[in-house]
N, CA, C and O of each residue as an XYZ file, in Angstrom:
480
protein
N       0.830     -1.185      0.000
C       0.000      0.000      0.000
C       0.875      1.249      0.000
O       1.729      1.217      0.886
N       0.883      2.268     -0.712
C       1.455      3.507     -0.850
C       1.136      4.590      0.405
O       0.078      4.631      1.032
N       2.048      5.263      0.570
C       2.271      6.027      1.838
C       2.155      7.620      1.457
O       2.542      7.933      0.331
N       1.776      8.386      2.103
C       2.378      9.417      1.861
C       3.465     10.107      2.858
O       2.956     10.395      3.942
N       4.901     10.453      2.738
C       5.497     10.723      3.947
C       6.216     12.336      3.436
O       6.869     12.676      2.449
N       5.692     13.098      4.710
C       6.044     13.987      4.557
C       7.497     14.338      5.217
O       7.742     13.851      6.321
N       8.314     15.034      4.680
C       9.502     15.216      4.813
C      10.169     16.518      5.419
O      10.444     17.149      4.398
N      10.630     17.362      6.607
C      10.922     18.475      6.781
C      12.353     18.748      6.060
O      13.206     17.861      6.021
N      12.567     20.063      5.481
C      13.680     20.281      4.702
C      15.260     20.733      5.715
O      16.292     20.062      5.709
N      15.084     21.745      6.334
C      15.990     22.491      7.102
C      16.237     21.536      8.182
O      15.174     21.427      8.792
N      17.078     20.837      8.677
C      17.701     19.773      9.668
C      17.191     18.503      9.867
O      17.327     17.784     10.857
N      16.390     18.219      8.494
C      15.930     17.050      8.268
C      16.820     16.044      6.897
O      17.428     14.974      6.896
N      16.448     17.168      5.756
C      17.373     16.709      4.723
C      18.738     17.306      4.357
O      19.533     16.918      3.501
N      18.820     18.288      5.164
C      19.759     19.370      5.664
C      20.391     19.644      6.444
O      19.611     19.377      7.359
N      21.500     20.095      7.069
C      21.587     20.873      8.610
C      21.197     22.152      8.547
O      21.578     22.981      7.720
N      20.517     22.295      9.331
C      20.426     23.826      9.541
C      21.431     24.618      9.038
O      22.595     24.218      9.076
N      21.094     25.865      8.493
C      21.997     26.825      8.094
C      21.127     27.795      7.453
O      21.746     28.479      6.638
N      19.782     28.103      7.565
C      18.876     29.020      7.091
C      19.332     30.933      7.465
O      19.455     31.573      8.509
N      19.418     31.159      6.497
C      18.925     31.331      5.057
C      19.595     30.113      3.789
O      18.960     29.502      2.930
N      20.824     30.084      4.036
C      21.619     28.960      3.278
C      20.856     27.829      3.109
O      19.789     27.614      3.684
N      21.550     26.912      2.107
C      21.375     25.727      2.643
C      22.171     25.165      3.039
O      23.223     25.147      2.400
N      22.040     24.229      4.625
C      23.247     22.930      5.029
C      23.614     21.900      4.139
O      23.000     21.501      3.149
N      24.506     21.582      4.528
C      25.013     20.189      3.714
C      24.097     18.902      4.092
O      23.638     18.661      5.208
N      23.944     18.176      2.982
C      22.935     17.084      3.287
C      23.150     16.320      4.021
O      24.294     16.486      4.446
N      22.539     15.276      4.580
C      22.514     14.545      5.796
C      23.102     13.257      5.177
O      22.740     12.691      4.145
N      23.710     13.049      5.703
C      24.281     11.520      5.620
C      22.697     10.170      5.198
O      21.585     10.054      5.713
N      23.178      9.641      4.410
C      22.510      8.596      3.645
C      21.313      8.923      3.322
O      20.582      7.991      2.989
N      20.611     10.635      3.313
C      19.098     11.156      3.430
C      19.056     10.820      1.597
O      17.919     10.678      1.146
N      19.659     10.757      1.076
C      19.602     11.144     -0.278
C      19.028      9.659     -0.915
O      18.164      9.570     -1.788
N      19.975      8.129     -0.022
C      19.748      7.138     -0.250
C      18.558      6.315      0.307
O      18.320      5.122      0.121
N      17.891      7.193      1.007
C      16.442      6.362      1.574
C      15.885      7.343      1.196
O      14.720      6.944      1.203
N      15.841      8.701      0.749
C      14.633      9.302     -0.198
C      14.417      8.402     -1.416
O      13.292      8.433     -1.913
N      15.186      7.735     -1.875
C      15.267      7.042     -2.726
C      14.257      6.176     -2.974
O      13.462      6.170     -3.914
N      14.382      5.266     -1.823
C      14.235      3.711     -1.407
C      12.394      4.114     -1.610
O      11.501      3.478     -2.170
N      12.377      5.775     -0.693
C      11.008      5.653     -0.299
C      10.028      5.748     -1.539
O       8.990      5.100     -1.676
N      10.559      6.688     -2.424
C      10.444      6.549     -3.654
C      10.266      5.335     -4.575
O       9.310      5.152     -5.329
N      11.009      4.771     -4.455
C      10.905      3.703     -5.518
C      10.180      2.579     -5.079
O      10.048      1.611     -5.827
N       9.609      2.606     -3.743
C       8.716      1.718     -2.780
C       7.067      2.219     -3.432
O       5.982      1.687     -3.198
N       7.356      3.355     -4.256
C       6.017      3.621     -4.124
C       5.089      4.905     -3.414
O       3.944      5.336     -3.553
N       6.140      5.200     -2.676
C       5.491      6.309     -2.229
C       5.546      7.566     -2.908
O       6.308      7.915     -3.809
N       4.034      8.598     -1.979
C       4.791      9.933     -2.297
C       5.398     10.524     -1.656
O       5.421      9.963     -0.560
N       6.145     11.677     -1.641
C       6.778     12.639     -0.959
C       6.647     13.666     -0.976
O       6.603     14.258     -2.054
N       6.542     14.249      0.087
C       5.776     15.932      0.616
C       6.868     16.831      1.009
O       6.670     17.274      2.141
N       8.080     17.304      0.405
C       8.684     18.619      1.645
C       8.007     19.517      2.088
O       7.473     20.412      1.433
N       7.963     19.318      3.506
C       7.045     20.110      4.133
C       8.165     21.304      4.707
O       8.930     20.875      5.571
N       8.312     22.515      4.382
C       8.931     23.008      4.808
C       8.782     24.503      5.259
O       7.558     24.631      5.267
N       9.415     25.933      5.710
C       9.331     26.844      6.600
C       9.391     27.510      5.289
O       8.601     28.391      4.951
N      10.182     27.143      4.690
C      10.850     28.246      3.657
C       9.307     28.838      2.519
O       8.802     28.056      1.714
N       8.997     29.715      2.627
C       7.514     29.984      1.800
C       7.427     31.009      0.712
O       8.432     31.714      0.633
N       6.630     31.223     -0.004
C       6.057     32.409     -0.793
C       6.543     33.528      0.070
O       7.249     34.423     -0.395
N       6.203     33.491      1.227
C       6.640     34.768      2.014
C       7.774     35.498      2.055
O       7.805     36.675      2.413
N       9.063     34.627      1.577
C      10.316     35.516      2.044
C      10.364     35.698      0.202
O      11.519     35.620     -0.216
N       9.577     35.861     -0.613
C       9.619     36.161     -1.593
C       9.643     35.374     -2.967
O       9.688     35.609     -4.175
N       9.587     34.310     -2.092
C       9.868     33.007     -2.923
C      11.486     32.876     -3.415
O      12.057     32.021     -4.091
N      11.865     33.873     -2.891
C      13.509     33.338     -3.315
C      14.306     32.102     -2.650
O      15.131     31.428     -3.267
N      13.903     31.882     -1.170
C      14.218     30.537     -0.440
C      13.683     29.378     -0.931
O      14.309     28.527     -1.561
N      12.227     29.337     -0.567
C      11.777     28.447     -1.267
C      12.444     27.904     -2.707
O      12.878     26.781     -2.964
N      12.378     28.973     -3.466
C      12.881     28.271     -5.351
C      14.490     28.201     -5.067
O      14.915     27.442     -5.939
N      15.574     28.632     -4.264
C      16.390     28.212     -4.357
C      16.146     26.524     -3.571
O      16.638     25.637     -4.269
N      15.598     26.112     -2.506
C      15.640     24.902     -2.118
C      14.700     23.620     -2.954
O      14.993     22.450     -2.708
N      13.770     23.882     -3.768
C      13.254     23.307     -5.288
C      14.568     23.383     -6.189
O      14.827     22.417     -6.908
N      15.285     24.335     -6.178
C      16.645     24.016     -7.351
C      17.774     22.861     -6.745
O      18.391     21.965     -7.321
N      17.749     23.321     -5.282
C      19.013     22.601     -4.843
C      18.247     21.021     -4.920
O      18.881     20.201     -5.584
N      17.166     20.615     -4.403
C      16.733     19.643     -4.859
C      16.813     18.622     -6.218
O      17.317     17.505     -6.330
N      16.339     19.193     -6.874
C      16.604     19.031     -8.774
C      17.948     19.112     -8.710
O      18.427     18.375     -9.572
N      18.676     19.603     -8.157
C      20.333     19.404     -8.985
C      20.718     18.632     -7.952
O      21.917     18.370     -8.041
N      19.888     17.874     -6.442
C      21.100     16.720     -5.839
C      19.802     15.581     -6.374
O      19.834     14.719     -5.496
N      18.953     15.274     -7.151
C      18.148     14.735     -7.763
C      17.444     14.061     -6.137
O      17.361     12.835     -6.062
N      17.051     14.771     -5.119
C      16.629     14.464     -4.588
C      15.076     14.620     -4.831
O      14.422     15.620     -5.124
N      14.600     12.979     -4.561
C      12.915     13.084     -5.089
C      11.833     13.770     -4.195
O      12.006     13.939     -2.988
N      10.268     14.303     -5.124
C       9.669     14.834     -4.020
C       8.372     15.088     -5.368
O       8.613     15.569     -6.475
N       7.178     14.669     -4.934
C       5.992     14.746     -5.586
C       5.249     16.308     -5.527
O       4.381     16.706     -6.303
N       5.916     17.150     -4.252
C       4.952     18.097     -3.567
C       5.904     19.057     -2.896
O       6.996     18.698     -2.457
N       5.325     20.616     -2.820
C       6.261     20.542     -1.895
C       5.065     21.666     -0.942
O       4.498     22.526     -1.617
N       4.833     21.616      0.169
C       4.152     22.261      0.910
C       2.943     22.350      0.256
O       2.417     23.446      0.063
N       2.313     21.038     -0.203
C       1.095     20.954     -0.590
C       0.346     19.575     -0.465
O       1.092     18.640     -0.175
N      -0.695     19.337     -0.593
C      -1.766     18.124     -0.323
C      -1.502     17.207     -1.557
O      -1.541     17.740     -2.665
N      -1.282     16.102     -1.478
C      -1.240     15.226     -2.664
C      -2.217     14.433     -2.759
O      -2.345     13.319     -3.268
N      -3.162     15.390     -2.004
C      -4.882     13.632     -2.104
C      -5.642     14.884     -2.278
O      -5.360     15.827     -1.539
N      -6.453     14.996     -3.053
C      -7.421     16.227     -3.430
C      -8.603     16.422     -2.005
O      -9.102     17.517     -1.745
N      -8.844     15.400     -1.356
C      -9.656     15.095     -0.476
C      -9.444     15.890      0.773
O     -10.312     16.055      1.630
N      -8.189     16.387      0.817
C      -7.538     17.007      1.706
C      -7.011     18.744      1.011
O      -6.183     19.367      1.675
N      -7.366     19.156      0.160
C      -6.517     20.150     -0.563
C      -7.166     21.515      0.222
O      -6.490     22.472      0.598
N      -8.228     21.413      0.335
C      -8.812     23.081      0.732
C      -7.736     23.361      2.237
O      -7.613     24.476      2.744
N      -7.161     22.320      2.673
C      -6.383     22.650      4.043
C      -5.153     23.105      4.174
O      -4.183     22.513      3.700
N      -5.059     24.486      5.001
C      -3.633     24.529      5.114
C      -2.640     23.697      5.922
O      -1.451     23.961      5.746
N      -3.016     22.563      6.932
C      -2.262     21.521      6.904
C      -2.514     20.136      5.810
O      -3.432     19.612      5.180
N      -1.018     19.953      6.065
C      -1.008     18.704      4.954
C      -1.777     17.763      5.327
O      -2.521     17.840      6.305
N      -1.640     16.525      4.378
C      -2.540     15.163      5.056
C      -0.705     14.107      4.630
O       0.128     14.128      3.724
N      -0.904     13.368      5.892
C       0.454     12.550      5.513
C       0.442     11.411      6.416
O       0.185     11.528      7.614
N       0.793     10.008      5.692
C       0.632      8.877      6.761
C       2.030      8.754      7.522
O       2.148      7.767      8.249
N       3.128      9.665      7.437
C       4.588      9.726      7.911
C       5.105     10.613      8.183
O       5.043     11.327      7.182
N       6.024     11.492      9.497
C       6.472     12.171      8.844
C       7.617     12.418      9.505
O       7.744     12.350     10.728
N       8.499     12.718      8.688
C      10.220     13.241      8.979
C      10.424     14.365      9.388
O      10.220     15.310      8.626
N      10.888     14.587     10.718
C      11.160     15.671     10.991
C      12.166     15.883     12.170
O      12.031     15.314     13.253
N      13.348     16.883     11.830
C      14.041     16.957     13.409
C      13.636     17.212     14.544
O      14.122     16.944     15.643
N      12.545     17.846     14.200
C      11.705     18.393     15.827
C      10.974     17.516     16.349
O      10.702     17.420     17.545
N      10.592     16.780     15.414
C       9.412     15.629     16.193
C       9.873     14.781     17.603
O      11.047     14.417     17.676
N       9.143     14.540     18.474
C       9.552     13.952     19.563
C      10.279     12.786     19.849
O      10.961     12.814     20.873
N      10.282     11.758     19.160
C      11.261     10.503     18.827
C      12.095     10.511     18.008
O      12.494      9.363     17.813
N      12.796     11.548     17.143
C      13.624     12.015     16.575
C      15.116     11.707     16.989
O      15.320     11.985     18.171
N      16.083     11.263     16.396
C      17.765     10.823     16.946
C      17.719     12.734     16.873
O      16.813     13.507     16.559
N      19.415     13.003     17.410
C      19.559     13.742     17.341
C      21.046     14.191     17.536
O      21.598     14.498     18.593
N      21.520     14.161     16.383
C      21.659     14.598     15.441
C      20.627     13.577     14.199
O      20.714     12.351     14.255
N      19.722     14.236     13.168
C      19.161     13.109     12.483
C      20.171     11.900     11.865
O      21.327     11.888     11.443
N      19.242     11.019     12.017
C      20.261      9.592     11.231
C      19.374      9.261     10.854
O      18.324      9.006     11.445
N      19.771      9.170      9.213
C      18.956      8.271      8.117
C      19.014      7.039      8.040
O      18.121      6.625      7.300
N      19.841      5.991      8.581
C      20.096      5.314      8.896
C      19.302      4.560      9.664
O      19.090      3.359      9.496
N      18.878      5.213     10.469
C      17.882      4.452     12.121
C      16.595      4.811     11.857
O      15.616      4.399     12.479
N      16.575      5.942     10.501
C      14.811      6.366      9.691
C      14.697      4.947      8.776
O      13.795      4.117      8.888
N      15.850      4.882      7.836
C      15.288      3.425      7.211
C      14.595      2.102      7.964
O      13.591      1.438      7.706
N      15.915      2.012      9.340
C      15.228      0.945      9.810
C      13.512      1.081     10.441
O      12.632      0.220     10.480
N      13.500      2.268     10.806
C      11.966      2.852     11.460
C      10.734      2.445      9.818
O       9.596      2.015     10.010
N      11.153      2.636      8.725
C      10.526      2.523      7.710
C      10.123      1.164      8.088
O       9.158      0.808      8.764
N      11.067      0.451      7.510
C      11.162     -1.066      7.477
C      10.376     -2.103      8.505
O       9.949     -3.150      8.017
N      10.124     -1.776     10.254
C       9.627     -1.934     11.057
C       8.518     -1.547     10.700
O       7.651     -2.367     11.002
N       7.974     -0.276      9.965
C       6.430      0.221      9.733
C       6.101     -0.546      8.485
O       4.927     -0.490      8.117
N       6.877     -1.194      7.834
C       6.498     -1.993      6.611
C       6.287     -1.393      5.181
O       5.780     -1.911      4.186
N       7.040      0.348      5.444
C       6.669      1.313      4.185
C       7.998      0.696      3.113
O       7.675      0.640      1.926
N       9.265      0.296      3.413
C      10.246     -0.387      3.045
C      10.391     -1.644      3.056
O      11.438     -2.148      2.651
């Protein structure tokens, strides 16, 4: 069954370094992958908005596309059923802040968390 997992950008697929972007996270690139090719979609759910002019935002959509990191959405609903909402709808989601979170993130101990949930 297909998932939808939403993904935070800034110290998730990133380290922090906003306005910049951080350097990517160790193996994040290789289980965006996995989650991808499992079938799912992918949501960056992220801070960066229309608001600061859209210049953050479209630089982190470019840096994306050029580390070919995948993503169906980005701060938007991918089930129409859910679209009039300004929160997302998502059966997953990645994030450094979240409460069971490693910390420093490890993609590593997210795959195995996949794999245990049966999305991998």
């Amino acid at each position: 069954m297909s998932s939808i997992i939403a993904v935070d950008f800034d110290g998730t697929i990133v380290d922090h370094a906003f306005p910049a972007i951080g350097k990517i996270k160790p193996y994040c690139k290789e289980v965006m992958n996995l989650i991808k090719e499992a079938g799912h979609k992918i949501i960056i759910w992220t801070c960066r908005s229309e608001d600061d002019m859209g210049q953050y935002l479209e630089e982190m959509k470019e840096w994306l596309d050029e580390n070919e990191i995948p993503y169906d959405a980005i701060n938007e609903n991918v089930v129409s059923e859910f679209a009039p909402y300004p929160k997302i709808y998502y059966d997953i989601l990645i994030d450094d802040r979240s409460l069971f979170m490693s910390d420093p993130v490890n993609w590593v101990i997210i795959e195995s968390e996949l794999h245990k949930k049966g999305v991998l």
